[in-house]
Structures are given as C-alpha cells and as structure tokens.
C-alpha positions as CSV (number, residue, x, y, z in Angstrom):
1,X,-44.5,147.7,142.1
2,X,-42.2,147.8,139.1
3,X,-43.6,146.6,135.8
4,X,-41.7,143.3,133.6
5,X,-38.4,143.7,132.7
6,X,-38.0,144.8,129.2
7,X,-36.3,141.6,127.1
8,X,-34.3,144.1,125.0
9,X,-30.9,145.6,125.9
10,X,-29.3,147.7,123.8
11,X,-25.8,147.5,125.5
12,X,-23.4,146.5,123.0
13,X,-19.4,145.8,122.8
14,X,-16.9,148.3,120.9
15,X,-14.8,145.2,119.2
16,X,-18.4,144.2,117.3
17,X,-19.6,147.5,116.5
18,X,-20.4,147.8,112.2
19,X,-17.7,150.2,112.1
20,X,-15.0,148.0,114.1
21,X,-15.8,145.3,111.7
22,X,-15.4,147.3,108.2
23,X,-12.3,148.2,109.6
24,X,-11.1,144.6,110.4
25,X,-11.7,143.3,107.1
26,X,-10.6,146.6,105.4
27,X,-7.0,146.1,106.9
28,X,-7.3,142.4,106.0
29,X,-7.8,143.1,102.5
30,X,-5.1,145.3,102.7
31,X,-2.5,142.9,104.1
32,X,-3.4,140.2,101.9
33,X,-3.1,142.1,99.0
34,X,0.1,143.6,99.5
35,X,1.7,140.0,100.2
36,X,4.1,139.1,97.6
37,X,5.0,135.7,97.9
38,X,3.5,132.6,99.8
39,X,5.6,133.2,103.0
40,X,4.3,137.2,103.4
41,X,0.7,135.6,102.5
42,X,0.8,132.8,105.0
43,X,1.8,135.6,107.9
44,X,-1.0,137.6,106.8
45,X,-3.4,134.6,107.2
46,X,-2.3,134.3,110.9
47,X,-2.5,137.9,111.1
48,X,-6.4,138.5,110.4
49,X,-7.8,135.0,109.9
50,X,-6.0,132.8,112.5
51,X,-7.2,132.6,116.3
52,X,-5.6,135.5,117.5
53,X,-7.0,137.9,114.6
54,X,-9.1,140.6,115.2
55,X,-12.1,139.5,113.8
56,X,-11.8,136.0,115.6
57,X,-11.3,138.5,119.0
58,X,-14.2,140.0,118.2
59,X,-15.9,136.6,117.7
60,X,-15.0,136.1,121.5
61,X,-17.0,139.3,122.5
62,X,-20.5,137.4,121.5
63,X,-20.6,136.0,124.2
64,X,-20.5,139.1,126.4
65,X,-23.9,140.3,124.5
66,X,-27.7,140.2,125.9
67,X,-29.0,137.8,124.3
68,X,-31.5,140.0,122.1
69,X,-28.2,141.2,120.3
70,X,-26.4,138.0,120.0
71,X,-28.0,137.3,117.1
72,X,-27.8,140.2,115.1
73,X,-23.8,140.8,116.5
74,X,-22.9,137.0,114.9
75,X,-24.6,137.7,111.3
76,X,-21.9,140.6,111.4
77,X,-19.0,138.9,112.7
78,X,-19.6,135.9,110.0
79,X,-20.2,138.2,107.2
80,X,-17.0,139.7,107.8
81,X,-14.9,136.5,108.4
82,X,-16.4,135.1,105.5
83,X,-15.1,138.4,103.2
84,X,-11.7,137.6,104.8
85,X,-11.8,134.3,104.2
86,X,-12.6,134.7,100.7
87,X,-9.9,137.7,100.0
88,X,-7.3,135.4,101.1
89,X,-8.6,132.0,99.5
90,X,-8.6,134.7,96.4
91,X,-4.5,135.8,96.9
92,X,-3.5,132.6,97.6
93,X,-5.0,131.2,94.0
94,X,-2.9,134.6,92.3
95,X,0.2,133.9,94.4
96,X,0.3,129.5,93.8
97,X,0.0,130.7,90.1
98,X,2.9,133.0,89.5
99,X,4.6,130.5,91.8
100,X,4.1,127.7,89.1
101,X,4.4,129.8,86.4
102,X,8.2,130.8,87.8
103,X,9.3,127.1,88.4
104,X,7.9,126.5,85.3
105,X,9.7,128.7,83.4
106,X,13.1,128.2,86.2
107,X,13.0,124.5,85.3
108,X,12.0,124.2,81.4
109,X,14.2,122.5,79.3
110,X,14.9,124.1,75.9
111,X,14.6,120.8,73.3
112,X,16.6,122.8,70.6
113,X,19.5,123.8,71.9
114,X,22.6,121.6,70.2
115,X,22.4,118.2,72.0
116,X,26.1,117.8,71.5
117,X,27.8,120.4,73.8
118,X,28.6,118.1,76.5
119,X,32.0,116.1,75.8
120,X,31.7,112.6,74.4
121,X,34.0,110.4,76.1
122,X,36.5,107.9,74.8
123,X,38.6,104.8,76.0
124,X,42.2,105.3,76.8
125,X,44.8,104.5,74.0
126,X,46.9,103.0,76.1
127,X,43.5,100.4,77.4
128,X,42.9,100.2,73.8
129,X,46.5,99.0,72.7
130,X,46.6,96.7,75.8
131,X,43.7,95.2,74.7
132,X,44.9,94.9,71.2
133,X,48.3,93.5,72.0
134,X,45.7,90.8,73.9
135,X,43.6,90.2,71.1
136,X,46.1,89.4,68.4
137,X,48.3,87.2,71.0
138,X,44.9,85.2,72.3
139,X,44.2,84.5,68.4
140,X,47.3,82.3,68.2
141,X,46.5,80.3,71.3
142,X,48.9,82.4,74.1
143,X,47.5,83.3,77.2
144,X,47.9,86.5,79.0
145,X,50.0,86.4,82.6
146,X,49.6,88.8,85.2
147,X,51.9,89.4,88.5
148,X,52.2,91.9,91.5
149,X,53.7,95.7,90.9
150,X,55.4,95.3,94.2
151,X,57.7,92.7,93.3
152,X,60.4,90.7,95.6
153,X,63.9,91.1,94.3
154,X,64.4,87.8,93.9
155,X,61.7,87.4,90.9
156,X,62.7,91.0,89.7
157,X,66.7,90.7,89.7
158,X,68.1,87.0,91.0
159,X,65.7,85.1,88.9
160,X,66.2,86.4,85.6
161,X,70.2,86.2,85.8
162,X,71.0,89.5,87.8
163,X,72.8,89.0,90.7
164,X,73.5,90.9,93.5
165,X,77.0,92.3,91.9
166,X,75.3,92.2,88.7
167,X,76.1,95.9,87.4
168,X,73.0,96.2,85.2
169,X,71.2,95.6,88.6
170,X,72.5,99.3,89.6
171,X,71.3,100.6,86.0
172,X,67.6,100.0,86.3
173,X,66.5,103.0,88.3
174,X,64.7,101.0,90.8
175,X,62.0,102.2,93.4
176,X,63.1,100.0,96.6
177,X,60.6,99.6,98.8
178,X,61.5,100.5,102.6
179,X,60.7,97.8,105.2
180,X,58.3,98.2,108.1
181,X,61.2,99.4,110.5
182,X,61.9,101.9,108.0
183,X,65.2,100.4,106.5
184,X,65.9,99.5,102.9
185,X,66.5,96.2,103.6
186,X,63.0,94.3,102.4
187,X,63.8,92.5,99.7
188,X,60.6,94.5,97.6
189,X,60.8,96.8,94.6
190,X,58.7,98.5,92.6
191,X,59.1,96.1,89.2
192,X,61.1,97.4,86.7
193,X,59.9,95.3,83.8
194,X,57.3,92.9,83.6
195,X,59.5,90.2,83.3
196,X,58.9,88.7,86.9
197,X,55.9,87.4,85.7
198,X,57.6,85.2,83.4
199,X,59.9,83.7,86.4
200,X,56.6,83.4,87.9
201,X,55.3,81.0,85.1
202,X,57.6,79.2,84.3
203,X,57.8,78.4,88.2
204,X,54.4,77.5,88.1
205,X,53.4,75.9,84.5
206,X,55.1,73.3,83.1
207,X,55.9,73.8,79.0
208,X,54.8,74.4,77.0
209,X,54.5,77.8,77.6
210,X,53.5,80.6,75.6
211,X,52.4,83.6,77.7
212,X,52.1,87.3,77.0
213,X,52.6,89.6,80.1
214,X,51.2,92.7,79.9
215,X,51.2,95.3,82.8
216,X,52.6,98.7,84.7
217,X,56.0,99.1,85.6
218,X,58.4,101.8,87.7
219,X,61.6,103.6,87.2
220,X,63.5,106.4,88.6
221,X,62.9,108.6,85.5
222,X,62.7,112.4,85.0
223,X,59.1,112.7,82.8
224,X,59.8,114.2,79.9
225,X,58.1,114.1,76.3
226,X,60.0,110.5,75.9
227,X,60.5,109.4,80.2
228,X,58.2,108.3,82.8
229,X,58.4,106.9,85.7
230,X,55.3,104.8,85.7
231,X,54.9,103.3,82.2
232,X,53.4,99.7,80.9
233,X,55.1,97.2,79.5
234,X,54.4,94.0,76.9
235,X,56.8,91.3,77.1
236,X,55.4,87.7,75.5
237,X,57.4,84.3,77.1
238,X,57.6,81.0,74.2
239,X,59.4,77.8,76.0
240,X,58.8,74.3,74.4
241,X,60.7,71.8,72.4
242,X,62.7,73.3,69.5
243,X,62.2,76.8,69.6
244,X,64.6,78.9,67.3
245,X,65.7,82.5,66.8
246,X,63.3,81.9,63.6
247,X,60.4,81.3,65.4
248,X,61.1,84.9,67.6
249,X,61.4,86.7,64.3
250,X,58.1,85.4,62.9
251,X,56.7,86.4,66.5
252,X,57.5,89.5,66.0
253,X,56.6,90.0,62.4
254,X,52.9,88.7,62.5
255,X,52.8,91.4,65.5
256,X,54.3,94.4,63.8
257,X,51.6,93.6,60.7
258,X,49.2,93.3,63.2
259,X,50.0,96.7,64.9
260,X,51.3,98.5,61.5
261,X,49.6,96.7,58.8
262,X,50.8,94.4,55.4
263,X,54.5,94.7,54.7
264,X,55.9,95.9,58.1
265,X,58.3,93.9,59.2
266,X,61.1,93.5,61.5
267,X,65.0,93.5,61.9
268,X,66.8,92.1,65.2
269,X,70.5,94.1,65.6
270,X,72.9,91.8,67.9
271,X,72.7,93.5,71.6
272,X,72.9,92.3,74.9
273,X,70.1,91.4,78.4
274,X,70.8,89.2,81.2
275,X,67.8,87.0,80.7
276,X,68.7,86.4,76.9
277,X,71.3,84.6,75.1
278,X,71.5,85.4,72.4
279,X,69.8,88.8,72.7
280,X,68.7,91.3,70.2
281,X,67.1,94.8,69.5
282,X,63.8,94.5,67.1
283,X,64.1,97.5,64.4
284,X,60.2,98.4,62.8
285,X,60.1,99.0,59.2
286,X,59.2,102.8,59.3
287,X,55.5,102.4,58.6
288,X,55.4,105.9,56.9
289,X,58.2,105.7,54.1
290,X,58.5,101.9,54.4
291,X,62.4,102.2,54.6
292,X,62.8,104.0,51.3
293,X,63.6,107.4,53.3
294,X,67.1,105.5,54.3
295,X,70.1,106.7,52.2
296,X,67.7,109.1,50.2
297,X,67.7,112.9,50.4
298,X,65.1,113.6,48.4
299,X,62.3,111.4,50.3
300,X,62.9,112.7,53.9
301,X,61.1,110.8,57.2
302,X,60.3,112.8,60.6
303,X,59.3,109.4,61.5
304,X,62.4,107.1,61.4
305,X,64.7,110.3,61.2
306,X,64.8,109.3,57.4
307,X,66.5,105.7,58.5
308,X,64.3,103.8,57.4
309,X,63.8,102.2,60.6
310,X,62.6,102.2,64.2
311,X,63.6,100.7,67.4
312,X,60.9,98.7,69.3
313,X,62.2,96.9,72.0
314,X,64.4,94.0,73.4
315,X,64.5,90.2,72.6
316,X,66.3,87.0,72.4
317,X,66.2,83.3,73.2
318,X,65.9,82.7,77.1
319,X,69.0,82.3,78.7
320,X,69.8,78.4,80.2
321,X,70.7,80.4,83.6
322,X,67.1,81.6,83.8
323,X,65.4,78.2,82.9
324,X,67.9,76.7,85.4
325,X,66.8,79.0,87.9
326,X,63.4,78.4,87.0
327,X,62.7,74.7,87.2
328,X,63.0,74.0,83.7
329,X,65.4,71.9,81.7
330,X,67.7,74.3,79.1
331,X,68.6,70.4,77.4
332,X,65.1,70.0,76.8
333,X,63.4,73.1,76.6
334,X,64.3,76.3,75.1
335,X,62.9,79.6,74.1
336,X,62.4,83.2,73.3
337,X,61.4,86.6,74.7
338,X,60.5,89.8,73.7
339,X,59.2,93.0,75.3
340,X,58.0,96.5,74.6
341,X,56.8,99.4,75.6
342,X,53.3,99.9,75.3
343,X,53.2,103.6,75.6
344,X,56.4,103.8,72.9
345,X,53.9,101.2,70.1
346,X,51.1,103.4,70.9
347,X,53.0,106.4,70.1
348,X,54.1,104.9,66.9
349,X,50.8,103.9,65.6
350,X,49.0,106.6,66.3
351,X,51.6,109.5,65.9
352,X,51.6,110.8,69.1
353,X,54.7,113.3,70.0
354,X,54.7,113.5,74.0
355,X,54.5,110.8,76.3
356,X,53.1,113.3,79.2
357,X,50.2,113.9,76.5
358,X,49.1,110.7,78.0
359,X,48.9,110.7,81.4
360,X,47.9,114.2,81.9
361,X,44.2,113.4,81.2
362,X,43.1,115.7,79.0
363,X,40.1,114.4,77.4
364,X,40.6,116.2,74.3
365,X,43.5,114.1,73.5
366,X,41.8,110.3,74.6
367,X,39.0,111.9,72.3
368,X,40.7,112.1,69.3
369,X,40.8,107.7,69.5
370,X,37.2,107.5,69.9
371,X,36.0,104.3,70.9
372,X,38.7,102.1,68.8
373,X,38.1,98.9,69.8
C-alpha cells in the first residue's frame, strides 16, 4: 500500500526559471535604453512589455505549474514586469523631455530681432490720384459717372460725332471685340476714352449736369516708358444754361491748384476733337520753374523741357452734334469737357519717369507713396 502523495512538486518550466527572467528584463533594459526617439521607444514597449513579450509569455507558463510553485513562480514574474515597466515609464519621461525641449527651441520666437524686415505696404498712386481727382470734384457739388469697358460703338464712336467714315475713327487704335461667330462684326470695342460715359448721362439725366468720369481705357499701343495699352482716364462733363469757355478755364484752374498747388495755372492752345467745338489743348504751368525756365538759358527745366509749360490733356465746349445726338437741346443747353490722363497727372505730380514703373508691381515703387490719402 503506497503512502499520501507528497503535495510538493518540484517540476518547474524553463520560460520562468530566475535566470530566464534576469535575462528578460536585462534585454528590456537594454532596448529601452537604446531607443532614441518616441517612435524606437514605443516599438520597444511592444517588444518586451506588450502581450506578446517575453515576460508576458512567461506569465502564460503559470499556469502550467503545480500548484505548490505557482506562487513562488508569479512573485518572480511580477517583480520582473514591474522593473520593465518602470525602465520604460523611466525612458519615456527622458525621451517626452528632449522632445519638448526641441519644439521648444524649433518654435521660439526671438522678440529682438528688428520688427521691421517684412515690407510695409502702400496704396497705388494711381488709386490714390483717382481718389483725389474724386475728392476735389465731389467738393464742388459733381458727381462721379461710371460705364462698361466693353463699350458698343455706337456710345464710343456715333454718339460723340464720329461716324462711320469719320477718319479719326481709324486713328484711335481700337480693340474690336469679335462676335460670338467669330467675325468682327459686333458692334463692341474695348473703349478708347471714357467719354461714352458722358453720352451715357446725358442720355439718361436731364441738365443740369456736371459729372466727372473717371475709369480704364484700351488702345493698340506699343508699352513704352510713355505708351500703354491699358491706361485710365479723367474726363469731367458741365451742361446747363450759359456755360462759357470761361467757366472751362476756371474748371481747369481750381484743378491744376488742386493737383499742383497755389499759382499753377492753365493755358488752352486752339486744337481740334470731334466732340468739341471749339476745342482746345490745356498747357500746365511747369510746377518746378513756374514758366520762368521759358526763353531763359541760364534757368534750365528737365521738367517742361525749359518751356515753361506742359501739356495735360484735351478740352472744349460740347459740340451741338453731340447734345443733338444726345437728347439735349444745343439752343438751350450748352457746355464743356475736358479729359486727362490719369497715369500722365500722376507722373507729373509725383516725378515719375516711366509709365511701365507702374504697372509692373514692384512694391518698392507704390512704397515710396506711402499711404497718401
């Protein structure tokens, strides 16, 4: 007859063994250690603490025990779990440091270096002059007109006394825009002066009128430093009862003060437009020798060319044809216009040289004019 069955088996599993373990968490440490950013760390993690480690393997193997070594088998699987849990709560803590320290230093702002490097930026001259030309206009009770840039050639050409076989009508270096079939034949244009929006007024309004038109226009020109072939134009519209070639000239002086300050005035040389009759060229006082470099050698003017004066633009009293063809009664009513070229004033008043200087966008020339109001 046997005797009891002793309670104590000293079988035990390889995987568990002191040895096995010191050897788990030595390579743990290891792999931890030599983990040099949060990705490499996170890999180790999986490596020798996650589920398939081989300390959590070994955790398995418990279960394989007698159950008088169970005991003693789990105090040495946890111990060693716990050291590699702790190594790698310890790395992690290094590694998040220098990771904060680098953005840290990656994304610091440095408070003293010169606040001004980036490029102020500035209005256009030509907004600013537009704007101008409004404001002193808009003082004396005018109103400012706007039309369309695609214009029909009846507003553009027939309306202002240039007819078909007109032969200033082949002079203006029109755009013509092609019709939907692809012929010429559309009756549009790219305007070639802002003066269809005076038609268009005096179609619409009853006078008194007194309207400036400011806007963009098109010609066939070559650019050069004085040609464009997209360039603005100001043209202002007077029609009421009694209006003279007097009242034109004091139009035109209050806006050359205006523009070129006290004392500039203006002359008007006999010339000829379709749309005015009598028409005129306005001459500008120079505003840099005030007229005394004309006749003089000994006070020369790069401005004026030392003649004392410059040319601005066109003018007149509006021709009876136009206010005919208008709606408007030329035994009633008369009046005046004048236009100019904003680009040409701008370059006057502020002594630029090249009109491509203004159109090319280069912010170091729209920055020299600030925020001029």
């Amino acid at each position: 007859m046997s005797g009891a069955n002793d309670p104590y088996d000293p079988k035990q599993v390889a995987a568990l063994s002191p040895a096995a373990l010191a050897a788990g968490v030595a390579q743990a440490r290891e792999a931890l250690a030599k983990a040099a950013d949060l990705d490499q760390l996170r890999a180790a993690q999986a490596a020798h603490v996650g589920d398939r480690s081989p300390l959590a393997l070994a955790n398995r193997e418990i279960a394989a025990l007698p159950p008088a070594a169970k005991s003693d088998a789990g105090k040495r699987v946890n111990a060693a779990r716990t050291e590699v849990r702790q190594a790698y709560a310890a790395r992690l803590a290094e590694l998040e440091a220098e990771r904060d320290a680098r953005v840290l230093l990656e994304e610091s702002v440095d408070v003293t270096l010169p606040w001004d490097r980036r490029i102020t930026g500035a209005r256009h001259p030509l907004t600013t002059t537009q704007e101008l030309i409004g404001d002193v206009f808009t003082a004396m009770g005018w109103e400012v007109a706007e039309g369309p840039e695609v214009e029909a050639e009846w507003f553009n050409f027939d309306a202002l006394n240039i007819g078909v076989d007109h032969p200033t009508r082949t002079l203006m270096d029109t755009f013509f825009v092609a019709a939907p079939d692809g012929s010429a034949d559309s009756g549009l244009v790219l305007r070639t002066h802002t003066s269809p929006v005076q038609a268009r007024v005096m179609l619409t309004r009853k006078p008194p009128i007194y309207v400036i038109c400011p806007g963009k226009v098109f010609r066939t020109d070559e650019p050069d430093a004085t040609h464009s072939p997209v360039f603005h134009q100001v043209e202002g519209l007077v029609i009421d009862k009694g209006i003279t070639m007097a009242h034109l000239k004091g139009t035109l002086d209050h806006m050359a003060q205006a523009f070129f300050g006290p004392g500039i005035v203006t002359r008007l040389r006999p010339s000829y437009f379709p749309f005015t009759e009598p028409s005129a060229e306005p001459d500008l006082l120079c505003f840099v020798c005030r007229g005394e470099s004309a006749g003089n050698p000994n006070r020369p003017c790069r401005t004026c060319d030392s003649e004392g004066w410059i040319e601005w633009g066109g003018c007149g009293m509006v021709n009876p044809r136009v206010l005919r063809a208008c709606g408007i009664d030329p035994e009633v009513y008369s009046g005046f216009a004048f236009g100019m070229g904003i680009e040409r004033t701008m370059m006057f008043r502020n002594n630029a040289a090249d009109l491509r200087n203004i159109v090319e966008g280069d912010v170091r020339f729209t920055q020299a004019f600030g925020m001029e109001a």
